[in-house]
C-alpha atoms as a printed R data frame, in Angstrom:
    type eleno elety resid chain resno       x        y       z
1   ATOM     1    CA   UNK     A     1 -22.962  -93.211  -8.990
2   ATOM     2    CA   UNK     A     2 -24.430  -90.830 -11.969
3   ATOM     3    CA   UNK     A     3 -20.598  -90.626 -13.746
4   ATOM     4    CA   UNK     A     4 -18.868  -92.953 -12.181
5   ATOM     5    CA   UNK     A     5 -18.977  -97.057 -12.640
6   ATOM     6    CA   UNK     A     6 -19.065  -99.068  -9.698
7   ATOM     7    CA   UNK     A     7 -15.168  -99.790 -10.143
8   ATOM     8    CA   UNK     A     8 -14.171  -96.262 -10.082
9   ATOM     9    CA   UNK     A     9 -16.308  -95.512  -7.199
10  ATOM    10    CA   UNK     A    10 -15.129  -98.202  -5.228
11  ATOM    11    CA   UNK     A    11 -10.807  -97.130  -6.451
12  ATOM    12    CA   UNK     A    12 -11.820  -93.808  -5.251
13  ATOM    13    CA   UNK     A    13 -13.292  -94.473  -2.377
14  ATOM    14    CA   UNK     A    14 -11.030  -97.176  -1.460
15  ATOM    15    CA   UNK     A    15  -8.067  -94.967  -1.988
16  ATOM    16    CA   UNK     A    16 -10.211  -92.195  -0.162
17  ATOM    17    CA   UNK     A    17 -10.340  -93.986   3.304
18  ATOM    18    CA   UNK     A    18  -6.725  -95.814   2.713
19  ATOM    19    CA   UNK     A    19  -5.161  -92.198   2.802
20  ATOM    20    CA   UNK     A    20  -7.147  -91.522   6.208
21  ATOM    21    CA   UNK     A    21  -6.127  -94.692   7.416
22  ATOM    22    CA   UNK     A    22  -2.475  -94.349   6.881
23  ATOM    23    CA   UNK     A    23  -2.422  -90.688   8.179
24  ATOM    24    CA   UNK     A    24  -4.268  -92.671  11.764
25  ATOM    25    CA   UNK     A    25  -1.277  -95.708  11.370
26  ATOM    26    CA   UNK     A    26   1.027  -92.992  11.190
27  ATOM    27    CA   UNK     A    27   0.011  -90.787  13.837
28  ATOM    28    CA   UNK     A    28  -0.162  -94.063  16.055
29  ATOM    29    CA   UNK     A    29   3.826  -94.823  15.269
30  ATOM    30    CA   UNK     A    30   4.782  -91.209  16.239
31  ATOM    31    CA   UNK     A    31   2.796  -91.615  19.617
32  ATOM    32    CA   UNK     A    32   4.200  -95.159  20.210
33  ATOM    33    CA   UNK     A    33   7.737  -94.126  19.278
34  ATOM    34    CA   UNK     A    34   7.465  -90.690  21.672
35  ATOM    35    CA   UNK     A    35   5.584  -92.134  24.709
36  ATOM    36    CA   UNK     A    36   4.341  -95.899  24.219
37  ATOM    37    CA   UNK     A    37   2.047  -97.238  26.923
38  ATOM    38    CA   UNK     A    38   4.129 -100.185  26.437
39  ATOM    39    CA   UNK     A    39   6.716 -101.904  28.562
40  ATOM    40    CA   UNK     A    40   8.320 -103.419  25.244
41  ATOM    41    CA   UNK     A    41   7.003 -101.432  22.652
42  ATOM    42    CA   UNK     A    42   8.896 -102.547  19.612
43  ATOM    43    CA   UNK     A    43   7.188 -105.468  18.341
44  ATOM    44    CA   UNK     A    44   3.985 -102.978  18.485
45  ATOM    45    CA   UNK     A    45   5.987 -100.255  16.738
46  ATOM    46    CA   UNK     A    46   7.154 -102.823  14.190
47  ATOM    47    CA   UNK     A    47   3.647 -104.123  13.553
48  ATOM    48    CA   UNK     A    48   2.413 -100.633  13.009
49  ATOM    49    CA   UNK     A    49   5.713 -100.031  10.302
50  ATOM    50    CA   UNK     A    50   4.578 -103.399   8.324
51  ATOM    51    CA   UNK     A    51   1.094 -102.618   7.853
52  ATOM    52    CA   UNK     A    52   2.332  -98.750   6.884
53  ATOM    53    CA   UNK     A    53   4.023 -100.917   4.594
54  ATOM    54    CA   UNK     A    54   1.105 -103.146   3.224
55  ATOM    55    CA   UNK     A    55  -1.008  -99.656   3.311
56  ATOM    56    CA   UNK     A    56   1.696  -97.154   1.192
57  ATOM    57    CA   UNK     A    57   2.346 -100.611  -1.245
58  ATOM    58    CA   UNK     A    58  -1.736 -100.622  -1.926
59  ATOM    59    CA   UNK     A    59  -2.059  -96.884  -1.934
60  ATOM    60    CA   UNK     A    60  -0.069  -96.916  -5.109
61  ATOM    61    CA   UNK     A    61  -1.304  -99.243  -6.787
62  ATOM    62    CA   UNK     A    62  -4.642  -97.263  -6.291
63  ATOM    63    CA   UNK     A    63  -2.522  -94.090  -7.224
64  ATOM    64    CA   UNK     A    64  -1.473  -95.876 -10.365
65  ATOM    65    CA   UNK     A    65  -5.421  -97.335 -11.119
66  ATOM    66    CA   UNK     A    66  -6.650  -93.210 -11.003
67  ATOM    67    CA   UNK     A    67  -4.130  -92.071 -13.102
68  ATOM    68    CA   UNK     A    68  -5.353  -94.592 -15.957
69  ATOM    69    CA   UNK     A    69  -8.912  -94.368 -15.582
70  ATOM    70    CA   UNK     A    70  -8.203  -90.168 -15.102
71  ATOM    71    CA   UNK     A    71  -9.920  -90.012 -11.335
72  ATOM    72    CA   UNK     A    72  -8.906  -87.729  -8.374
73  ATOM    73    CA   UNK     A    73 -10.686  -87.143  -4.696
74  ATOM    74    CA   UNK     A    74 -10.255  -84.108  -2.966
75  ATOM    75    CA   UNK     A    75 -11.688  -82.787   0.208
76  ATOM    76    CA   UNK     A    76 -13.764  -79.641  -0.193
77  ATOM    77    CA   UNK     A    77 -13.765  -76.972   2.494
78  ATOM    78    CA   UNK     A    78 -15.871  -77.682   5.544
79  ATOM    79    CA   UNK     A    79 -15.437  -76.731   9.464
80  ATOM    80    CA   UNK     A    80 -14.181  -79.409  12.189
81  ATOM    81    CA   UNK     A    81 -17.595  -78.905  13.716
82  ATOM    82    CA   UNK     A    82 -19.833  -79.902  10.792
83  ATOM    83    CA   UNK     A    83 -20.839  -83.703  11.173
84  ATOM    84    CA   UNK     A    84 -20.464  -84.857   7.582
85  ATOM    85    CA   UNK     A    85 -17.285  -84.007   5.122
86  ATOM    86    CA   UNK     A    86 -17.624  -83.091   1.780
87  ATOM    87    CA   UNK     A    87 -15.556  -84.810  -1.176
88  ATOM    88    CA   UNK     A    88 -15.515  -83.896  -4.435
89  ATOM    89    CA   UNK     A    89 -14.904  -87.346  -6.820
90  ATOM    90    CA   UNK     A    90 -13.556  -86.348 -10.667
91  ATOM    91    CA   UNK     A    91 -13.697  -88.552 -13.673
92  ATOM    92    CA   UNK     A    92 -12.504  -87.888 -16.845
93  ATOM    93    CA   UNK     A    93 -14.177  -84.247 -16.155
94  ATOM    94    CA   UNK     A    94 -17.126  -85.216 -14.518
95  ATOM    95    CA   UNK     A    95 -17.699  -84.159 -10.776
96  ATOM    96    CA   UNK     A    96 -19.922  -86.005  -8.075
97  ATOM    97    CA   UNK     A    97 -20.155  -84.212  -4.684
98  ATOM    98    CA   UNK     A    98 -20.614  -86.774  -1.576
99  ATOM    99    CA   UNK     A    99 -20.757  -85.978   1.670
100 ATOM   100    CA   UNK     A   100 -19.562  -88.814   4.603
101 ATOM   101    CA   UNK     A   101 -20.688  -88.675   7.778
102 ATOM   102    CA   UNK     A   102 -18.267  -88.227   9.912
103 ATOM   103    CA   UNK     A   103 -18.515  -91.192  12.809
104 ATOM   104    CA   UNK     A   104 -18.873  -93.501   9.341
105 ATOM   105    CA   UNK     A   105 -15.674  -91.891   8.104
106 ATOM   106    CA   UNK     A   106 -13.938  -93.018  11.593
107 ATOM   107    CA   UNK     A   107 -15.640  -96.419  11.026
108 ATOM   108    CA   UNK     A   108 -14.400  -97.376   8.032
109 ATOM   109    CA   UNK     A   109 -11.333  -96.132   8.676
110 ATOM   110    CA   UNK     A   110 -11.054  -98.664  11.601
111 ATOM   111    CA   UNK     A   111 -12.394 -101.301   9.467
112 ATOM   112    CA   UNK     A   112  -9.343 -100.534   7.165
113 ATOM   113    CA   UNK     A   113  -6.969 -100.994  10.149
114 ATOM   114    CA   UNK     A   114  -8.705 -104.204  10.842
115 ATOM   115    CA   UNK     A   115  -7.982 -105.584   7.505
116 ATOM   116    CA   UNK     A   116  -5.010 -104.492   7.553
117 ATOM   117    CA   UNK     A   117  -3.359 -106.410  10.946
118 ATOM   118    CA   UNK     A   118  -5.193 -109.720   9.831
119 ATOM   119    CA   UNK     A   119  -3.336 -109.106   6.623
120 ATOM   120    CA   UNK     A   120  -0.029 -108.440   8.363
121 ATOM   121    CA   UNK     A   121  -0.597 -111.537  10.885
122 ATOM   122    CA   UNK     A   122  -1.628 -113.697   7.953
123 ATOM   123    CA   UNK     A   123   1.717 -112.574   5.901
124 ATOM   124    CA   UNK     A   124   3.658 -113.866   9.583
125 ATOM   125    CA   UNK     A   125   1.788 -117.303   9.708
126 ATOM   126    CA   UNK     A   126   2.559 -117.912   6.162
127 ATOM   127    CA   UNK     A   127   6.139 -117.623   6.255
128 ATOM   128    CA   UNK     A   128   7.880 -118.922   9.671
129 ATOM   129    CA   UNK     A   129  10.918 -117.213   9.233
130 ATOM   130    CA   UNK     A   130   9.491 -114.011   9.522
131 ATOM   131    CA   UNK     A   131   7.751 -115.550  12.727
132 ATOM   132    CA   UNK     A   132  11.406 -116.484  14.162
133 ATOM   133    CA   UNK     A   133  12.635 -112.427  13.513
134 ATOM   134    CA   UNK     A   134   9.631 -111.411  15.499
135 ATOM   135    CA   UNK     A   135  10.932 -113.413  18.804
C-alpha cells in the first residue's frame, strides 16, 4: 500500500475481516441457541462460544496494535446490491480507499472461521482435561 507498511495493512485488514467474522460466529450462536438443527446442540453451541472467545481475545489485541500505530477501518457507504464494498483504511492521517469484492469478503471470512475451529480443536487436544468437560 502507498501509506501504509505491509504490517499495518495486514493489522487492518486482519482486524477488518475478524470483525466480519465474529458478527457471522455470532449470528450462528443466536440461530443455534433459537432453533438448532441439532438433536444435542450444546457441544456445537459451546464450540461456537470458545472460538467467540479466541476471536473477541485477538480482536483486541488488534484493537490495542491500531491504537499505537494510530490506524482505523471504516466501511464507506455503498448499496447491498453493489458487488464490491468500499473501506476506507487511516494512518496517522493518511487515507487509502479499497474496495473488496464481495464473494472474496465471504471467503475470507470463512477462511477466518476455519482457522479459528482448528485453533479451538488444537487448544482441546493439548490439554485433556478440557477434553474430559467436553464428554
Amino acid at each position: 500500500m502507498k501509506y501504509f507498511t505491509q504490517d499495518e495493512w495486514n493489522i487492518a485488514t486482519r482486524f477488518l475481516f475478524l470483525s466480519m467474522t465474529l458478527t457471522v460466529i455470532k449470528q450462528d450462536l443466536i440461530n443455534m441457541q433459537q432453533a438448532s438443527p441439532f438433536k444435542i446442540s450444546e457441544p456445537y453451541i459451546t464450540l461456537l462460544q470458545r472460538m467467540e472467545q479466541l476471536a473477541s481475545a485477538e480482536k483486541a489485541e488488534l484493537q490495542h496494535m491500531m491504537k499505537q500505530k494510530q490506524l482505523h477501518v471504516r466501511v464507506l457507504p455503498h448499496t447491498p446490491e453493489d458487488a464490491f464494498t468500499p473501506y476506507l483504511f487511516t494512518c496517522q492521517g493518511k487515507e487509502v480507499k479499497r474496495n473488496f469484492y464481495n464473494p472474496a469478503i465471504r471467503r475470507k471470512v470463512m477462511l477466518m472461521l476455519e482457522e479459528l475451529l482448528e485453533q479451538r480443536l488444537e487448544q482441546s487436544h493439548s490439554d485433556p482435561a478440557q477434553m474430559m468437560s467436553m464428554l
